[in-house]
C-alpha positions as CSV (number, residue, x, y, z in Angstrom):
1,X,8.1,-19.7,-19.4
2,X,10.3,-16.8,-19.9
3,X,12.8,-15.6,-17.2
4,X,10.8,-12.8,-14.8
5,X,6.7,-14.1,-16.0
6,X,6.8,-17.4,-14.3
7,X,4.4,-15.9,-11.7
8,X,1.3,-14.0,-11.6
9,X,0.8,-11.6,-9.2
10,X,-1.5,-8.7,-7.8
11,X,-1.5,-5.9,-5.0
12,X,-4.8,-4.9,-4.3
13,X,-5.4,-1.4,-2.9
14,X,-8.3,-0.3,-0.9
15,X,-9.2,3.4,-2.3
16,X,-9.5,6.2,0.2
17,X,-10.3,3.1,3.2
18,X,-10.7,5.2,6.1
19,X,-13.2,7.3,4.1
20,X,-15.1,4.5,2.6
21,X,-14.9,3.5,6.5
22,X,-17.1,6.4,7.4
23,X,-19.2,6.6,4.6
24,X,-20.8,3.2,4.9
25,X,-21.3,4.6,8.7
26,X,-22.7,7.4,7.7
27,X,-23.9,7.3,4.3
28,X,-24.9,10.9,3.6
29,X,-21.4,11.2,3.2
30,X,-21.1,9.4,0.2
31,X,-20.4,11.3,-3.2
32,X,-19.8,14.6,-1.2
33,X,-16.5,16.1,-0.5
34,X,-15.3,14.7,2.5
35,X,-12.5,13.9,5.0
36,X,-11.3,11.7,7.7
37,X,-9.6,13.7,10.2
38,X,-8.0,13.1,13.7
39,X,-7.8,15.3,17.0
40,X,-9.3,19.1,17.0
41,X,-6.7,20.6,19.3
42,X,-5.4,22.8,16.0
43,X,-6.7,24.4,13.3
44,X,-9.4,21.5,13.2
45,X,-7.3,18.7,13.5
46,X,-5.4,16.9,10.7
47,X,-6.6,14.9,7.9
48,X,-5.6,11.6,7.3
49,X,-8.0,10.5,4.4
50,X,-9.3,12.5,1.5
51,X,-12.3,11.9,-0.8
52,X,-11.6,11.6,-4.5
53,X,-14.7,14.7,-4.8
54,X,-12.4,16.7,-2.0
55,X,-8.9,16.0,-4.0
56,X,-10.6,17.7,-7.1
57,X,-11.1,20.9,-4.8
58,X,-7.1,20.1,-3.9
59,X,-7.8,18.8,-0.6
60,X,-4.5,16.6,0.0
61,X,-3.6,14.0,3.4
62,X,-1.5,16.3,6.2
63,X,-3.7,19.2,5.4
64,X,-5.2,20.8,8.5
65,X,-8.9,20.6,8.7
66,X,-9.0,24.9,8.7
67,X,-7.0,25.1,5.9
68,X,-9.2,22.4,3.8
69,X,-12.4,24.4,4.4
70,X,-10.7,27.3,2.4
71,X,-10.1,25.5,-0.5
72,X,-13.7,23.1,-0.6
73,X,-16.4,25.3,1.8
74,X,-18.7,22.1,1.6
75,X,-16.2,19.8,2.9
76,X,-17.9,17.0,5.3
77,X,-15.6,16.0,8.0
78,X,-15.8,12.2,9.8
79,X,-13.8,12.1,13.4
80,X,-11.4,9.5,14.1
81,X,-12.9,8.4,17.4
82,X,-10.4,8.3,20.5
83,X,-9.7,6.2,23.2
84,X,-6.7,6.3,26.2
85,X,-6.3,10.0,24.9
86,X,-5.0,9.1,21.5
87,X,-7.0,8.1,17.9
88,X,-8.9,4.8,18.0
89,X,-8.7,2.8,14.9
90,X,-10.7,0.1,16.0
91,X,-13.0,0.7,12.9
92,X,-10.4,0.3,10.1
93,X,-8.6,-2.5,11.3
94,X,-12.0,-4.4,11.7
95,X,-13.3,-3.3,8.2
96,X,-10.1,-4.4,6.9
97,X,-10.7,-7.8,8.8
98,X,-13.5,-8.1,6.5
99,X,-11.9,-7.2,3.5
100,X,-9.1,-9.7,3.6
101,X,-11.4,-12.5,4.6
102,X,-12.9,-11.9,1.4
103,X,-9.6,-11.9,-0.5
104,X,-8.3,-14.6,0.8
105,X,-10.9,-16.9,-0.8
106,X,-9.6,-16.6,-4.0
107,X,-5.7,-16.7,-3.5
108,X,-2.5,-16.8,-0.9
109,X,-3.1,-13.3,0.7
110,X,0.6,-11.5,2.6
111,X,-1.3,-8.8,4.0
112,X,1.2,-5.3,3.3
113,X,-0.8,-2.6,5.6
114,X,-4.7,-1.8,7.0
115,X,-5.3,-1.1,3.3
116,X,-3.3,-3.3,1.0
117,X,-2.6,-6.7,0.1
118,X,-1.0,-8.8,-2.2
119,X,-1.8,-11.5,-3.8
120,X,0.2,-14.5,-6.0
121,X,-2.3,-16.3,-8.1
122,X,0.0,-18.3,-9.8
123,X,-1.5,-21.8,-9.1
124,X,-5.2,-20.4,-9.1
125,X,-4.7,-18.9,-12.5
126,X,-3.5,-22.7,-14.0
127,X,-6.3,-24.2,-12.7
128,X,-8.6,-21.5,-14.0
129,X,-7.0,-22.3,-17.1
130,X,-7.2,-26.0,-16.6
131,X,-11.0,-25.3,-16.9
132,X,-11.5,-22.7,-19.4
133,X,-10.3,-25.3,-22.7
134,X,-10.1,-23.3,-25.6
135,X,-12.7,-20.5,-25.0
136,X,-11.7,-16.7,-25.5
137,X,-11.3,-13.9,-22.9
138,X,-14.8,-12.0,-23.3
139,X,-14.1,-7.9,-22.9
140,X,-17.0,-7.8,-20.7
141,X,-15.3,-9.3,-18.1
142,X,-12.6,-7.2,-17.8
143,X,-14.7,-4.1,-17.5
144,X,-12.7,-2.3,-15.0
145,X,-8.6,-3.3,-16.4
146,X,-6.5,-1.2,-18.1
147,X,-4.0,-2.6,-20.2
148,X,-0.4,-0.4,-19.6
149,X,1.1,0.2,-22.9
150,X,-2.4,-0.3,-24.9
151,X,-3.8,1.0,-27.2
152,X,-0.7,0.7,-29.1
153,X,-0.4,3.6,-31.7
154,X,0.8,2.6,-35.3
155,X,3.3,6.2,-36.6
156,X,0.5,6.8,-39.3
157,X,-2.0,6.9,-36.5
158,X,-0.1,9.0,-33.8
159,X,-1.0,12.3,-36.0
160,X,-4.5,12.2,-35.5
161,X,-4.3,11.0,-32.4
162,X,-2.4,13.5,-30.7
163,X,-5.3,16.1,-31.9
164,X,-7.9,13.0,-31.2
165,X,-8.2,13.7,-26.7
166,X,-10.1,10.5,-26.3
167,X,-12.6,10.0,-23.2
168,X,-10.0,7.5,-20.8
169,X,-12.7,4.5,-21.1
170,X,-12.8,4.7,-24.9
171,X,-9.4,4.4,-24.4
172,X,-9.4,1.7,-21.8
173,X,-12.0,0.2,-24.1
174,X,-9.5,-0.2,-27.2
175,X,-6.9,-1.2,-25.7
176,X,-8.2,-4.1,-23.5
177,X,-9.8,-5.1,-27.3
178,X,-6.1,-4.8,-29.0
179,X,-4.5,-6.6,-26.0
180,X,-6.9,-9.4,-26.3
181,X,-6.9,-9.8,-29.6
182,X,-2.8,-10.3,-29.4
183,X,-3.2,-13.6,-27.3
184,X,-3.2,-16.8,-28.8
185,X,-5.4,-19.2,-27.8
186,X,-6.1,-19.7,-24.0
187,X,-3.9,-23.2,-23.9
188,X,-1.4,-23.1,-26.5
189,X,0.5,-26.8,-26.7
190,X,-0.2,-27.3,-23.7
191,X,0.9,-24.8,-22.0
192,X,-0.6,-20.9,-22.1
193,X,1.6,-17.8,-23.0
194,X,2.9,-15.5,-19.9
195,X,0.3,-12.6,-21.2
196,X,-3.1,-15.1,-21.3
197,X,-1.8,-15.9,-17.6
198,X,-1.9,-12.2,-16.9
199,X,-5.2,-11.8,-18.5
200,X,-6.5,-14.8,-17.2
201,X,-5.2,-13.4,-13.2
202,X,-7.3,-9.6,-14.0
203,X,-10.6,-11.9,-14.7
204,X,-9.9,-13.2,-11.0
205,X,-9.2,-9.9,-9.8
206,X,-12.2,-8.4,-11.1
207,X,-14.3,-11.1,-9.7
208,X,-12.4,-11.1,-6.4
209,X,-13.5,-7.2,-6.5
210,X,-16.8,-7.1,-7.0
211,X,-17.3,-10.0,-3.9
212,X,-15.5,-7.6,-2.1
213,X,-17.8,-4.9,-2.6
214,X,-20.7,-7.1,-2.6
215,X,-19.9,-8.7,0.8
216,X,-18.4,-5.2,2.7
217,X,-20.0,-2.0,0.5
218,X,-16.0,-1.0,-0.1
219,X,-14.4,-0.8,-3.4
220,X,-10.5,-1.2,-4.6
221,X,-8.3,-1.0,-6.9
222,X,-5.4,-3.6,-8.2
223,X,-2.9,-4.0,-10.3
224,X,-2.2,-7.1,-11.7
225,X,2.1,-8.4,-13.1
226,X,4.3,-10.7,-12.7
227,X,5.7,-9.9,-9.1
228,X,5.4,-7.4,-6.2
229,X,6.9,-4.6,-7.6
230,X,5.3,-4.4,-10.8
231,X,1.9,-5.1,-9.2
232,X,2.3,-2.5,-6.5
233,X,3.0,-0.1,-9.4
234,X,0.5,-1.1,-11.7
235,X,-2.4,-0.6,-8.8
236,X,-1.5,3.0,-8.9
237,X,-1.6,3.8,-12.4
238,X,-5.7,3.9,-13.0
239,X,-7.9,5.0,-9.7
240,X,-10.2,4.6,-8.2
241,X,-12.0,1.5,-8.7
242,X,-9.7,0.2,-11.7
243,X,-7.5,-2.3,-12.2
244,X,-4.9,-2.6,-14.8
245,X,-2.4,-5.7,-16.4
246,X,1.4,-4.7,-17.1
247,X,2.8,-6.9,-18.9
248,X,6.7,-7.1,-18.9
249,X,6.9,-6.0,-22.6
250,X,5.2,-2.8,-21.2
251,X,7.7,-2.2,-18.6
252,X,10.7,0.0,-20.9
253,X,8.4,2.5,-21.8
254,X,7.7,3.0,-18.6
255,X,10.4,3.2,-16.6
256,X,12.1,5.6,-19.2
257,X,10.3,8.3,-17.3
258,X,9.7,7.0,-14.0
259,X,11.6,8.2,-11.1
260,X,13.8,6.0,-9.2
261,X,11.8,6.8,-5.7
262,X,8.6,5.9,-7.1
263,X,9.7,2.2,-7.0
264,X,9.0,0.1,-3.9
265,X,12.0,-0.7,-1.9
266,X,13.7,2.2,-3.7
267,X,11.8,5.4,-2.2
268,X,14.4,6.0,0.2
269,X,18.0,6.0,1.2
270,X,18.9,3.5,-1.8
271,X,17.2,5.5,-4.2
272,X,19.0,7.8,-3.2
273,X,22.0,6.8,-3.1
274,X,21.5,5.1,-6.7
275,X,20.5,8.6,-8.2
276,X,23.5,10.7,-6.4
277,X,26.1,7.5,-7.5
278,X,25.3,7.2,-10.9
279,X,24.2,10.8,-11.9
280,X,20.4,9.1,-12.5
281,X,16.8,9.8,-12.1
282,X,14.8,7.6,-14.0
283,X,14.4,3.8,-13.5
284,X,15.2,3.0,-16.7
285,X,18.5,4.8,-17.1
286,X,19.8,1.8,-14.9
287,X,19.9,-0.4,-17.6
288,X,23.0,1.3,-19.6
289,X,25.1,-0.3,-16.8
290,X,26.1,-3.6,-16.7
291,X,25.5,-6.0,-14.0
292,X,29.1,-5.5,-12.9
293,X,29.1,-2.1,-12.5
294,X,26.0,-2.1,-10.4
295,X,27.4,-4.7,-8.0
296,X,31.0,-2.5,-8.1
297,X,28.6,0.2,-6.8
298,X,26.2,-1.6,-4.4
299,X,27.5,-5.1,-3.7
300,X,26.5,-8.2,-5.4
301,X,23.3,-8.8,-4.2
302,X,22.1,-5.6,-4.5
303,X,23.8,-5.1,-7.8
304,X,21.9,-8.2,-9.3
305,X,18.8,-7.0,-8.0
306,X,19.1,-4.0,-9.4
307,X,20.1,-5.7,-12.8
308,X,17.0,-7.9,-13.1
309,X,14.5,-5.0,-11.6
310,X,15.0,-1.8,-14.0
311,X,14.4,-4.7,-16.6
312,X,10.9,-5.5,-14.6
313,X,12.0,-9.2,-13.3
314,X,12.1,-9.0,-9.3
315,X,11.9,-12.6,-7.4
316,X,10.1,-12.0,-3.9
317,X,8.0,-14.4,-3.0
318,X,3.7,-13.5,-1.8
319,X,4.3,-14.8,2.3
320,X,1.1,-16.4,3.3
321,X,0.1,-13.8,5.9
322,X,-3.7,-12.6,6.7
323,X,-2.8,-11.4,10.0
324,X,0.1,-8.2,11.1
325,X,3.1,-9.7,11.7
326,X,3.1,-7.0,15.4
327,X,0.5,-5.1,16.6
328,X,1.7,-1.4,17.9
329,X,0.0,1.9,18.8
330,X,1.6,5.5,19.1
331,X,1.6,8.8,19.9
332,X,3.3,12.4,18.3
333,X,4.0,15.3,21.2
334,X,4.8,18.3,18.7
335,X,5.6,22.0,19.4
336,X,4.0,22.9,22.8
337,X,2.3,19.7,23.4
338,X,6.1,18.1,24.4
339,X,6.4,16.1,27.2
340,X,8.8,17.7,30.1
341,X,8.1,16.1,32.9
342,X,9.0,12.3,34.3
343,X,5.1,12.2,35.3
344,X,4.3,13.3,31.9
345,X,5.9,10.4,29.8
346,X,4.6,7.2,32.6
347,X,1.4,8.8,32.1
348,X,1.2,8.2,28.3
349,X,3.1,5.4,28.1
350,X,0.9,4.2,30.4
351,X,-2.0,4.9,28.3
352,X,-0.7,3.3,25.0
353,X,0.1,0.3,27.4
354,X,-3.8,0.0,28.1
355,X,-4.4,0.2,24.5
356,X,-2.2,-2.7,23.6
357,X,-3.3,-4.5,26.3
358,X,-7.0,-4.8,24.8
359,X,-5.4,-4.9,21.1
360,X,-3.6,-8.4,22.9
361,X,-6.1,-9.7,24.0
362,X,-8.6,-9.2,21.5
363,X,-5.7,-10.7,19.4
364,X,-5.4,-13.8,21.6
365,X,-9.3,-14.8,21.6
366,X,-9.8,-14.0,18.0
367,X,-6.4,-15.2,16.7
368,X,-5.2,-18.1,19.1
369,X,-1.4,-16.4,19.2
370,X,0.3,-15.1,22.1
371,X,3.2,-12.1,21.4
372,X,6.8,-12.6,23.3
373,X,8.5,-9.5,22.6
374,X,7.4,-5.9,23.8
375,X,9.8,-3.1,21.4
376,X,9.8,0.4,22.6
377,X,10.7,3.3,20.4
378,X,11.4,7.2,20.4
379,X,11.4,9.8,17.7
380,X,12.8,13.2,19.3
381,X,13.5,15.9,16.9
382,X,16.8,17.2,17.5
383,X,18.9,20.8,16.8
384,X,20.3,19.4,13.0
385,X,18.0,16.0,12.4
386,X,15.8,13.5,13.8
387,X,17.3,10.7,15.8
388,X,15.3,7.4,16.9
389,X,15.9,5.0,19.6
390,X,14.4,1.4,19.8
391,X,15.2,-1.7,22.1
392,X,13.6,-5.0,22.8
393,X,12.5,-6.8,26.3
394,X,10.3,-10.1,27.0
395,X,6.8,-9.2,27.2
396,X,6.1,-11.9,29.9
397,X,2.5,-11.1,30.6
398,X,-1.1,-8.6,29.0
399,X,-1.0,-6.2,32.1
400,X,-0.7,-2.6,31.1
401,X,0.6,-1.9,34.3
402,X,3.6,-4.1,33.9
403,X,3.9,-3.1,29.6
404,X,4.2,1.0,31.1
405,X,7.0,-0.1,33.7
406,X,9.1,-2.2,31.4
407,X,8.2,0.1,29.0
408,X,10.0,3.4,31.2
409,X,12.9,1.0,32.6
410,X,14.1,1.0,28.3
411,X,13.4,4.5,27.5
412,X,14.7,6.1,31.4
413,X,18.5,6.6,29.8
414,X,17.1,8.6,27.0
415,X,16.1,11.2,30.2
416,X,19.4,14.1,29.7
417,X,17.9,15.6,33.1
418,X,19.1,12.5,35.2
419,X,16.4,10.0,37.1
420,X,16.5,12.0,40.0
421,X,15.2,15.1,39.1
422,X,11.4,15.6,38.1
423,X,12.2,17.1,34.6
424,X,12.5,15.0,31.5
């Protein structure tokens, strides 16, 4: 197998979870315009989940409920419900629950967030194969995947075409056909090509879909390559309820365009720091440097990674992981709601202590795992730029009581007004 397809593998994307959530609550919100929003306290509290019929009335996430109402008059919003004073999210992380016990019948499952998961379905796809002989890939069951890259335009054909707007599922359509028609034969001497693997892993996916709507009411999207970056980017490329295939060979078109941030693992500081260095903003500009100028730049390791990934070949492995690695809960105190007072912050630590006491134990009985380490952490805004504080301590027992002491014993020193004054 070539260097960079030895693997098949997919992220899978719940699309607008929270909402879908609600809606299967309360299903008169289905196929309306409608949000998921969390505390009231201003301008109608703020929206954390938006409806694909309230994003075509430009209803976007971080919006305040008052302002969205503007913009889409019919707007139906779902509360976040709340317990300990803060947002309860005791409904997502169950429906999700649900979700990834589906998934995980098909294929090793490293579960990413409350809404996404990825999947390597190397091994199932070769036993699929194993199976399938000599038959050929029917289009009708790929009926939801895009092909990235297909159709492919001949130059006498890109004339009419550019006057030709065609409706995106005639295009979807042509491409899968053109795609499928370019694969030889399901097993090919014995061993099939890296793009029949592909094809092969979006007939899971598609299946693996449908049981998931069929078992929980909630529908995805996916996005099906060779490792977990591709994958991740493919899921975003056709929404909702699509999947779509890119196939290395896809991958230079692609990236000659696509911004450096928009990669995973590169949305932030090294992104950055990759653009400002090199005088760069696409991903595919990277490749006009060699391999030992990007590890003059950003060190060896990070230089070969960069190498292999603005060609599409990254290595990380799928982690076998249905459950979160921590479980945590917090709390924002903006403008006038900040907390002055001593009395103020044991109160509310001691109400997110509560909460991760039931999240622990619930945890325990359902799960059979015990957590050892309790990690505090502060985000204050300061006078030029945020700063954050985080340290560690044994959590030695499930009493909130005892989590809220330990808990104000790490963040005390952060306290400018000294321990002995009432003031924080």
């Amino acid at each position: 197998m070539e260097h960079g397809k030895e693997r098949v593998v997919a992220l899978v994307d719940m699309d607008c979870f929270y909402v879908q959530v609600e809606q299967r609550l309360n299903p008169a919100l289905r196929s309306t315009p409608c949000v998921v929003a969390q505390y009231k306290t201003w301008k109608g509290g703020g929206i954390i989940a938006v409806s694909y019929e309230a994003r075509a009335h430009g209803v976007t996430r971080n919006m305040m409920v008052d302002d969205a109402k503007k913009l889409c008059p019919d707007l139906q919003v779902a509360r976040v419900r709340e317990s300990h004073g803060k947002a309860d999210l005791t409904h997502y992380r169950d429906a999700s629950v649900e979700v990834i016990e589906v998934m995980s019948r098909f294929a090793v499952i490293e579960r990413a967030s409350i809404d996404e998961a990825y999947m390597d379905l190397t091994a199932t796809v070769q036993q699929r194969l194993k199976n399938m002989t000599d038959q050929q890939i029917s289009p009708q069951l790929l009926s939801t995947t895009y092909i990235q890259g297909y159709p492919q335009i001949s130059p006498d054909q890109e004339v009419s075409a550019e006057n030709d707007v065609l409706d995106k599922e005639v295009q979807r359509s042509r491409g899968l056909q053109q795609w499928l028609a370019s694969l030889p034969g399901p097993l090919s001497g014995g061993e099939s090509s890296a793009e029949v693997q592909l094809t092969v892993g979006a007939l899971i996916v598609e299946e693996m879909r449908a049981a998931v709507e069929k078992v929980t009411g909630f529908r995805c999207s996916a996005g099906i390559s060779h490792n977990k970056v591709l994958a991740k980017l493919a899921c975003g490329l056709n929404k909702p309820n699509r999947q779509t295939i890119l196939p290395l060979g896809s991958v230079a078109e692609l990236f000659s365009s696509l911004p450096i941030s928009k990669i995973r693992n590169l949305g932030g500081k090294l992104g950055n720091s990759i653009s400002e260095t090199l005088g760069i903003k696409n991903m595919g500009d990277l490749t006009r440097f060699s391999q030992v100028q990007l590890e003059q730049h950003f060190g060896e390791k990070t230089g070969q990674w960069l190498y292999d990934l603005c060609r599409g070949i990254e290595f990380e492995a799928v982690k076998p992981r249905q459950l979160p690695k921590s479980i945590g809960c917090s709390k924002n105190f903006p403008g006038k709601t900040t907390l002055a007072t001593k009395e103020q912050v044991q109160y509310w630590l001691h109400q997110l202590a509560l909460e991760l006491e039931e999240r622990l134990t619930k945890d325990r009985e359902v799960n059979g795992r015990v957590a050892k380490s309790l990690t505090v952490g502060v985000r204050q805004l300061g006078d030029k730029r945020p700063s954050s504080f985080s340290r560690c301590c044994a959590l030695v027992c499930y009493d909130a009581t005892k989590i809220s002491s330990d808990s104000f014993a790490i963040i005390k020193s952060l306290n400018t007004a000294g321990n002995h004054q009432a003031a924080w």
